[in-house]
N, C-alpha and C positions, 0 to 999 in steps of 0.2 A: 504493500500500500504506500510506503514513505517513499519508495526509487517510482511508482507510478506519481505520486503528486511534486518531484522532484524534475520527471521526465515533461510535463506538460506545465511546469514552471517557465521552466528553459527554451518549449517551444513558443509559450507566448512571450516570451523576452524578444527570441529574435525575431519572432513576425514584428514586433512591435517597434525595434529599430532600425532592423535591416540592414544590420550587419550579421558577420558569422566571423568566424575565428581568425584569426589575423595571422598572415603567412610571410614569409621572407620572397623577396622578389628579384628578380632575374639580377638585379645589380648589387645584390646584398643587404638591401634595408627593407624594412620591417612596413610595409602598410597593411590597412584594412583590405578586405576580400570585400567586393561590393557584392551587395543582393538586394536590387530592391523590388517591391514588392508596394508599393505605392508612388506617386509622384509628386509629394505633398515635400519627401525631405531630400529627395534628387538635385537641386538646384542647390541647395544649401552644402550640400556632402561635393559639388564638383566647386564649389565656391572655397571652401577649405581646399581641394588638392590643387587648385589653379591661384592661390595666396602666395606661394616662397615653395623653396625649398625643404624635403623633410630633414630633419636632423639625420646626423651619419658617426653618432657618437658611437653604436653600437657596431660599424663597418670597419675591422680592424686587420683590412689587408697593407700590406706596405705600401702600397701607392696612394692609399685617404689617408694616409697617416702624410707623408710625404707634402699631399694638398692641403692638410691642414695646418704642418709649420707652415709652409712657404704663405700661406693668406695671413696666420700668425706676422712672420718678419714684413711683409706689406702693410699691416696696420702698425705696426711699431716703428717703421721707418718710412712715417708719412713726410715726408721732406725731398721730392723729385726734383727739388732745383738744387738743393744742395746735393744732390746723390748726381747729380749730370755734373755739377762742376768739378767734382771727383773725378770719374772717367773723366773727361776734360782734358783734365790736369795728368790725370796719369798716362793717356792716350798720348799727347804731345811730347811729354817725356820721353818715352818708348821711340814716337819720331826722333825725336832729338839724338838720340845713342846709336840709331843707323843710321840716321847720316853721317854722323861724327866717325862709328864703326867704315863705312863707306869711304870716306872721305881720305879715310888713314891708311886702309886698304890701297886705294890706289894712288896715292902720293907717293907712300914706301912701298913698295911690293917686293923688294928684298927682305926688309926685317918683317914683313908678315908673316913667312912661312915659321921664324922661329918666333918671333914675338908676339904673336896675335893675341893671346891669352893676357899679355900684359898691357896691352892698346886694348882690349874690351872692357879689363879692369878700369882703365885710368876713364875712359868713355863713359860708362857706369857710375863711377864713384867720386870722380875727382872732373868734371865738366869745369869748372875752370882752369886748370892745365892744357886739357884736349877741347879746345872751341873750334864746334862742327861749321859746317856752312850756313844751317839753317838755324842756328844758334846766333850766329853771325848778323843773318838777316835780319833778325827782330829781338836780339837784345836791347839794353839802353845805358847811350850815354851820351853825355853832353853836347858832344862834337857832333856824331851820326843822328842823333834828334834832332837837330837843325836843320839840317837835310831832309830827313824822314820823320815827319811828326808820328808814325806810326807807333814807331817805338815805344812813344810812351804807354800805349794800350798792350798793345803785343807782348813788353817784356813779363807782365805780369802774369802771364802763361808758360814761362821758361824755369828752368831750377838747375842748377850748380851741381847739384849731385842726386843719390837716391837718398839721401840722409835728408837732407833742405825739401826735397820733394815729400817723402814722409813726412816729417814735424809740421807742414804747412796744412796737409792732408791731415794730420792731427787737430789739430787746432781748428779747423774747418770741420771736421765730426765731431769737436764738443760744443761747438756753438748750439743754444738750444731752437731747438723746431718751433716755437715761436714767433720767431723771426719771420718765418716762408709764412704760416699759416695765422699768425696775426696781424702782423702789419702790411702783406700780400709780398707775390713772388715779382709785381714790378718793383716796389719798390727794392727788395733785398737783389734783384739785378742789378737794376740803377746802382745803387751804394757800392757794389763789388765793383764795376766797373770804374766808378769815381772813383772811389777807394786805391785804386790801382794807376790811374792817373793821376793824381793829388801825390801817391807816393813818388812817383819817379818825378814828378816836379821837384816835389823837395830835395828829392837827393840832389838833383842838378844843382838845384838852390845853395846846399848844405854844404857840400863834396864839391869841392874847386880843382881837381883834378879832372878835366875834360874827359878825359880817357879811359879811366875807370866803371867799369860795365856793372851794370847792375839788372838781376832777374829775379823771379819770383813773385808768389802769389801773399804774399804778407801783409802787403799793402790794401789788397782785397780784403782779407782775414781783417785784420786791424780795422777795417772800415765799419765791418760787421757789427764787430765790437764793440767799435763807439758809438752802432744803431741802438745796441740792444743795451750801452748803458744812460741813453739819453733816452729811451723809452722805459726802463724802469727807473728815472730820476722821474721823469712826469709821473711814474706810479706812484712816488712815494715811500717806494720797498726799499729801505737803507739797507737792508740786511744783503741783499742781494746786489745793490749797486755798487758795496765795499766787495764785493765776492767778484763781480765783473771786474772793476778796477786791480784784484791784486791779481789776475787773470793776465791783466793787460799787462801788468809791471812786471809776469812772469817771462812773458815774451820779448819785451824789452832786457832785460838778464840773458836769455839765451840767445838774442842777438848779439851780447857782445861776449859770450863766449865761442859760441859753434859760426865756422867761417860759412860764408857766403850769404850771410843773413845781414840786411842793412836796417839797422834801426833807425836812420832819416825817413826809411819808404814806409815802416813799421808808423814813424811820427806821423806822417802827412797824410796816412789813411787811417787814422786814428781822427785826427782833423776833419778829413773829409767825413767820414761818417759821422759824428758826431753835428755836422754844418746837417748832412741829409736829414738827423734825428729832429734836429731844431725847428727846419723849413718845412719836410715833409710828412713826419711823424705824426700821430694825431694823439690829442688830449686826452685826458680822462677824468669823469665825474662818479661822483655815487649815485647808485641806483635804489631810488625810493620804494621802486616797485619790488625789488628782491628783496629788499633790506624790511619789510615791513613782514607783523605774523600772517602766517595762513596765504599767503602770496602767490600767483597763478599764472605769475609774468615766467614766457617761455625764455631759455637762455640757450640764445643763438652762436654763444661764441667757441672756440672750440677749446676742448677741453685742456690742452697744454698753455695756451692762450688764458684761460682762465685762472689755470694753478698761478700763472708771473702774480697775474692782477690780483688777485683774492677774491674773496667773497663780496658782492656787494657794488666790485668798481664795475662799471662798463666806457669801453671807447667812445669818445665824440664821432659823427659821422663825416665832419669836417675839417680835414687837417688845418693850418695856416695856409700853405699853399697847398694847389694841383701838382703833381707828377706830369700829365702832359705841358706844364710850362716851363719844366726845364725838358724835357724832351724838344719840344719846339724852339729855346732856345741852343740848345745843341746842334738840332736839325739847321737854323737858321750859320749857326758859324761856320757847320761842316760846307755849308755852299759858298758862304763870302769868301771864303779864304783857298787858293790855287793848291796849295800844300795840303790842304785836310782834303779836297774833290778828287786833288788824285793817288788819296793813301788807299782805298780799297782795292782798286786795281795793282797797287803796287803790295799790299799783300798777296792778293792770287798769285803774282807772280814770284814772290819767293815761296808759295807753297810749292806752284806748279815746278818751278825748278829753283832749288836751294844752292844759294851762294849768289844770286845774280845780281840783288840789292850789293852786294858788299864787293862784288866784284871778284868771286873766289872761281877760279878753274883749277878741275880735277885734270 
């Protein structure tokens, strides 16, 4: 009698909901087995499987596991602009040591067969000993800037060694993600790029040795730096803008220990960023809406963004200036002036073939 009133429990269950036992499916996750049996919860039951994706916590072949870090390190290293100027930076590098490699190669072709090992070295580690061709073309210094205003943007894509290339590459991965996703990815363009012109000024400025080349991306770095501690001085976060500051002083110390690192280009994109934090950064106020009990005010900022500011502050929606007004004032110089109209062309051409700016035959 009790597995009879057991047995016609269970059959008016599932007439009643229309489902039956839930099976594993061709891809390894778990759904319902449909059966229906009226049309009143059809629409409702294809509205849930047509919502998202099902969960796949319980699918534990190597290859979901696999998709699941990799979506893991994509959210944790939301920062595509700084993650491009990485590759960038280490892509040019890599140029930089075959041509140099290249260069060496066929100047001595006698000591290549026994020395090659020791010219790859020096190519590799020591780039200012062995200065390639295309090193050549878009390094900076005071004399060949004159000539080629290029230089002042270009060198700050160049490095001295793999050591000055790493530490730059360092300092550029602790900069916080904030920067891309709070204050936007033009402006932390712009800043880089100023940043890196501002520095090779000053050095020419600073450095009265005409001759003296100078490369690297520090000058970018440095710029960043002074965004992100003139955006947390508008915060009001002391705590944090002593933490930036002894950051900065750090860098300036290991410029004047480890070679090839110029703390003039480190000063003047410390400057410039700091000018971009002033002119183009925007303000910040308290939010009455958060800051009050029982509050319904949605919060649109994003979450790294928000940890800088705390609880409570939100960004003005209006900087001091626009970004497209130094952009159109840039756009307006690069045409007044014969030297800045024909530096693009005259990049292509030391990519297209390296050494021809400086006048180097292989």
């Amino acid at each position: 009698m009790a597995l009879t009133t057991l047995f016609i429990l269970f059959v008016c269950c599932r007439d009643s909901s229309g489902l039956q036992v839930s099976s594993r499916t061709s891809n390894g996750n778990f759904l319902p087995k449909l059966s229906f049996h009226n049309n009143m919860g059809k629409s409702a039951i294809f509205h849930r499987l047509n919502s998202g994706p099902f969960w796949d916590g319980d699918d534990v072949r190597w290859i979901t596991r696999q998709r699941r870090r990799l979506t893991r390190f994509r959210q944790a290293s939301s920062s595509p602009v700084r993650e491009s100027l990485l590759v960038i930076n280490a892509s040019i590098y890599l140029w930089q040591v075959l041509t140099t490699i290249r260069h060496l190669r066929l100047k001595f072709p006698a000591y290549w067969t026994n020395r090659s090992y020791s010219m790859i070295f020096d190519s590799v580690f020591d780039g200012t000993q062995t200065v390639g061709p295309f090193t050549s073309d878009f390094m900076f210094s005071s004399m060949a800037a004159m000539r080629q205003p290029h230089r002042f943007l270009t060198s700050g894509f160049l490095h001295a060694s793999i050591m000055h290339l790493g530490l730059n590459l360092y300092v550029l991965r602790q900069l916080p993600t904030w920067i891309e996703s709070g204050l936007g990815w033009a402006l932390m363009i712009t800043t880089y790029l100023l940043g890196i012109i501002g520095g090779s000024y000053f050095h020419g400025k600073l450095i009265h040795d005409n001759m003296m080349i100078c490369v690297g991306s520090q000058g970018g770095v440095a710029a960043l730096a002074g965004l992100s501690f003139i955006a947390l001085t508008k915060m009001k976060k002391k705590s944090l803008t002593a933490k930036t500051f002894r950051s900065i002083c750090i860098l300036f110390v290991l410029g004047l220990i480890l070679p090839g690192m110029s703390n003039t280009t480190s000063f003047g994109g410390f400057l410039s960023g700091c000018l971009m934090g002033i002119l183009f950064s925007p303000g910040y106020r308290r939010s009455y809406g958060q800051r009050r009990k029982n509050a319904i005010e949605v919060d649109s900022v994003p979450p790294d963004y928000r940890r800088a500011m705390g609880f409570g502050m939100m960004p003005n929606e209006r900087p001091p200036l626009k970004l497209r007004i130094f952009w159109a004032l840039a756009l307006s110089c690069l045409l007044s002036f014969p030297e800045l109209r024909h530096a693009p062309s005259m990049v292509l051409r030391g990519v297209l073939n390296p050494g021809y700016l400086s006048g180097w035959k292989d």
